[in-house]
C-alpha positions as CSV (number, residue, x, y, z in Angstrom):
1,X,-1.5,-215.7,-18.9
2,X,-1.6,-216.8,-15.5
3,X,-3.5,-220.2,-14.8
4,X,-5.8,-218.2,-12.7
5,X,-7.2,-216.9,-16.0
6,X,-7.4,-220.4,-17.5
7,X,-9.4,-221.7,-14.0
8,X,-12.4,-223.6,-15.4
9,X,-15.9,-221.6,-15.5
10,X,-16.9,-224.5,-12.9
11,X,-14.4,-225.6,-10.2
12,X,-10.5,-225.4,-9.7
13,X,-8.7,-227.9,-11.2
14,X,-5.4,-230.6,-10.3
15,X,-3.2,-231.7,-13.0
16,X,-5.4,-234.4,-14.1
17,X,-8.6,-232.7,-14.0
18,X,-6.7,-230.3,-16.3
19,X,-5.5,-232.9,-18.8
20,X,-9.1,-233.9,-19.0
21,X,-10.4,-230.8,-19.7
22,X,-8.0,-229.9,-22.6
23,X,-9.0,-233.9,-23.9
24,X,-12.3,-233.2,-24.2
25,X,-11.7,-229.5,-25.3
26,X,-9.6,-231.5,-28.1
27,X,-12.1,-234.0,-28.8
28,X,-14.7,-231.5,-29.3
29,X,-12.8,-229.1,-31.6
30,X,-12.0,-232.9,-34.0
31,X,-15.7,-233.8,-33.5
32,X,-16.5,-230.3,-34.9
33,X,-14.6,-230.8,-38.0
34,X,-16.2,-234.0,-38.6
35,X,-20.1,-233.5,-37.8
36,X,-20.5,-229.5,-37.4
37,X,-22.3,-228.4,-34.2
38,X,-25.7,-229.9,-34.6
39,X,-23.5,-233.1,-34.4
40,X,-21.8,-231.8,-31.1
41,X,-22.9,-233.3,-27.7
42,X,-21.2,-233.4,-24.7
43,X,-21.3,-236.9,-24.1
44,X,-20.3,-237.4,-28.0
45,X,-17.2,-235.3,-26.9
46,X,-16.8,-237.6,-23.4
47,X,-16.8,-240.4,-25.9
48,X,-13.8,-239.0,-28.2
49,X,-11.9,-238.0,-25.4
50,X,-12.3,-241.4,-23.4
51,X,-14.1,-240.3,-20.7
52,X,-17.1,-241.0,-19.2
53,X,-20.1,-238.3,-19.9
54,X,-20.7,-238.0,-16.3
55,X,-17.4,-236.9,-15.4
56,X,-17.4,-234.1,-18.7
57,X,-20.6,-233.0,-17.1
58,X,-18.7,-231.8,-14.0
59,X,-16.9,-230.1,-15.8
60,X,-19.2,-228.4,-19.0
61,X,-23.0,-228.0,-18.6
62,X,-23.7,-227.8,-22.1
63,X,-21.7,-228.1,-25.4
64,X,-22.0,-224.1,-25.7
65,X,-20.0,-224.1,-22.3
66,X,-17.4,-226.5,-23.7
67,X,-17.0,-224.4,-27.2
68,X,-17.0,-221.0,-25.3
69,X,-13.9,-222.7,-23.0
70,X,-12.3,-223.4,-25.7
71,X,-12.2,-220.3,-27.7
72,X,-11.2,-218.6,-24.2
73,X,-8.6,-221.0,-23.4
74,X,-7.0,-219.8,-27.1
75,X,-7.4,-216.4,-26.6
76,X,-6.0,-216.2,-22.8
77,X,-3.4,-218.5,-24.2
78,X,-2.4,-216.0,-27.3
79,X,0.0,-212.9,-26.4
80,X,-1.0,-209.7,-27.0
81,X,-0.2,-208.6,-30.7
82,X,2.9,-206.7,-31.0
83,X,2.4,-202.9,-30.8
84,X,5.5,-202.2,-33.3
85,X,4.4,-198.9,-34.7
86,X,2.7,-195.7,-33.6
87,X,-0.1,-195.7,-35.7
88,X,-3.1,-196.3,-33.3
89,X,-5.5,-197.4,-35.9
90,X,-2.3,-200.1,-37.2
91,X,-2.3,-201.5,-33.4
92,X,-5.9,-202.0,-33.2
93,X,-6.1,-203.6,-36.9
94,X,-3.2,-206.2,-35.1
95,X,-4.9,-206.8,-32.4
96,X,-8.4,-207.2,-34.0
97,X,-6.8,-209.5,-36.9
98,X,-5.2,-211.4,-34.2
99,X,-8.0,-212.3,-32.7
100,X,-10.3,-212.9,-35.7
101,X,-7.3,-215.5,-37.1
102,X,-7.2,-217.4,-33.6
103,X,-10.3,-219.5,-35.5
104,X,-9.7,-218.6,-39.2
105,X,-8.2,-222.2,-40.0
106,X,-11.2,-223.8,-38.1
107,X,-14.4,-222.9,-39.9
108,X,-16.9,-224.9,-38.2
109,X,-15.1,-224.5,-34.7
110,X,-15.5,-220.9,-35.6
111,X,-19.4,-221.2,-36.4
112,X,-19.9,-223.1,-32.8
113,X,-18.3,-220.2,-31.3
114,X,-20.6,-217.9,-32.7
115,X,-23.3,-220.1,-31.6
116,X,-22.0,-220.8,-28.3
117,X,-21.9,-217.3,-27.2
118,X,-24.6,-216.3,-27.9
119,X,-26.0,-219.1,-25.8
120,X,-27.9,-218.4,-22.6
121,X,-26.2,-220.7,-20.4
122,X,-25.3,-219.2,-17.0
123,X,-21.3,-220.9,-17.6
124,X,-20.8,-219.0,-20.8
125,X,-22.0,-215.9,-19.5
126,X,-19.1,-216.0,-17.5
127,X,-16.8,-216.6,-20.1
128,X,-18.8,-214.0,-22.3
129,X,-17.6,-211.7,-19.7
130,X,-13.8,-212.9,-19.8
131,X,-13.6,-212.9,-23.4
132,X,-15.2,-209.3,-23.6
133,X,-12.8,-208.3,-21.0
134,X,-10.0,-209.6,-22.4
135,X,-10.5,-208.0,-26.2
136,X,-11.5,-204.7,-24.0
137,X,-8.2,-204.7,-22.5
138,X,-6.1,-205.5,-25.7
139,X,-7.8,-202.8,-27.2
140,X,-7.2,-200.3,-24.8
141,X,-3.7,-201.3,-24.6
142,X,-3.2,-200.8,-28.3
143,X,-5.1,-197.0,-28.2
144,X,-3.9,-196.1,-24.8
145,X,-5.4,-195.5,-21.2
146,X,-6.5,-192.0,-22.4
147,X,-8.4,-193.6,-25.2
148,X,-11.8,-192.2,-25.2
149,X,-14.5,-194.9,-24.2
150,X,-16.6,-194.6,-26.1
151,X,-14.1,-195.7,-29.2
152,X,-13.8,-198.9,-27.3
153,X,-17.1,-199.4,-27.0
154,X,-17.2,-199.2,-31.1
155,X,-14.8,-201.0,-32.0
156,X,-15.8,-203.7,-29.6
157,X,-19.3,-203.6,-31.6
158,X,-17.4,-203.7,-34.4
159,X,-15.5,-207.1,-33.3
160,X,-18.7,-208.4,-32.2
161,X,-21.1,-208.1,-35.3
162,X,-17.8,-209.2,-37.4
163,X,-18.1,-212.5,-35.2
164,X,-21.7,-213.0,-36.2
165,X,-21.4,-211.9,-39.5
166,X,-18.3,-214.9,-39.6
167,X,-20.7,-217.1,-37.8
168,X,-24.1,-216.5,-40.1
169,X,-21.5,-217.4,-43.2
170,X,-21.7,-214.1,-45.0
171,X,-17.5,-214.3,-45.1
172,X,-14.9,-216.7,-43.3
173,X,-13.0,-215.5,-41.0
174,X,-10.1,-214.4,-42.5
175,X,-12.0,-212.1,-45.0
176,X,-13.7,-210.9,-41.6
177,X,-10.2,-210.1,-40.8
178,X,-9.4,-207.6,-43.6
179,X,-13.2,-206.0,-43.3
180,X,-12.3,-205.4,-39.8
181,X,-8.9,-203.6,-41.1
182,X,-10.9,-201.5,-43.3
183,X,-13.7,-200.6,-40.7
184,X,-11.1,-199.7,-38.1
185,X,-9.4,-197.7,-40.2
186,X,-12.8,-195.7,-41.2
187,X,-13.3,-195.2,-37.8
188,X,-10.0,-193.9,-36.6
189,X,-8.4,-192.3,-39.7
């Protein structure tokens, strides 16, 4: 991934400005663990990280926008699954298990990232948009560019309401990971 994809939501970033961001991404991911995301404010992550809430305000508006980094940050940081075989429905379960087990260790970071994205903040809108984009793209790269688009469009509904089914607690992620194997494979034989 280039580090144009892992720009900040808010500003470009030196060296140090970068290091601070993954601190307080660090901090807020340890935090999680320990108090769950009612627990979770920014300037309770500033204080983990060492760094002064003002200066963690330049760089997240909210603690939705911090979790919603995050999660991108992982996900533009994880290579594509493999595409080993020539089963189309076997390259989408990769890449949609993939995805689902970037958080599967991580139950309550996985809850806030339910939560954050569904969030209203302008800043996670844009990484909504870079996250859809990104599992759009892996998904078309498993099926092909000829892929119909509407099958995309399902299966990124499919992604989706496994998130917030992961998220509401009805299954942790890495049981959301084998329903999402069986629904793919219902939907594309």
């Amino acid at each position: 991934m280039s580090d144009a994809a892992l720009e900040s939501t808010r500003r470009r970033l030196t060296a140090k400005q970068a290091d601070t961001v993954d601190r307080l991404g660090r901090a807020a991911v340890e935090l999680l663990s320990r108090e769950g995301f009612a627990g979770l404010t920014v300037r309770r992550v500033a204080a983990e990280a060492g760094v002064g809430a003002a200066t963690a305000y330049t760089y997240f508006s909210s603690k939705e926008h911090l979790i919603a980094e995050v999660f991108w940050r992982r996900l533009a940081a994880a290579p594509p699954a493999p595409h080993e075989t020539g089963d189309p429905a076997a390259r989408v379960i990769e890449v949609l298990r993939h995805i689902a087990l970037l958080v599967a260790d991580e139950p309550e970071f996985a809850g806030a990232v339910t939560n954050a994205l569904l969030g209203r903040d302008p800043d996670v809108e844009v990484l909504r948009l870079r996250i859809g984009r990104d599992i759009r793209d892996r998904l078309t790269s498993a099926l092909g560019p000829t892929v119909d688009p509407d099958v995309i469009d399902s299966l990124e509904m499919l992604y989706s309401g496994a998130l917030v089914r992961a998220g509401m607690g009805y299954a942790s992620y890495a049981d959301i990971a084998q329903r999402l194997e069986k629904s793919a494979r219902l939907m594309l034989g």
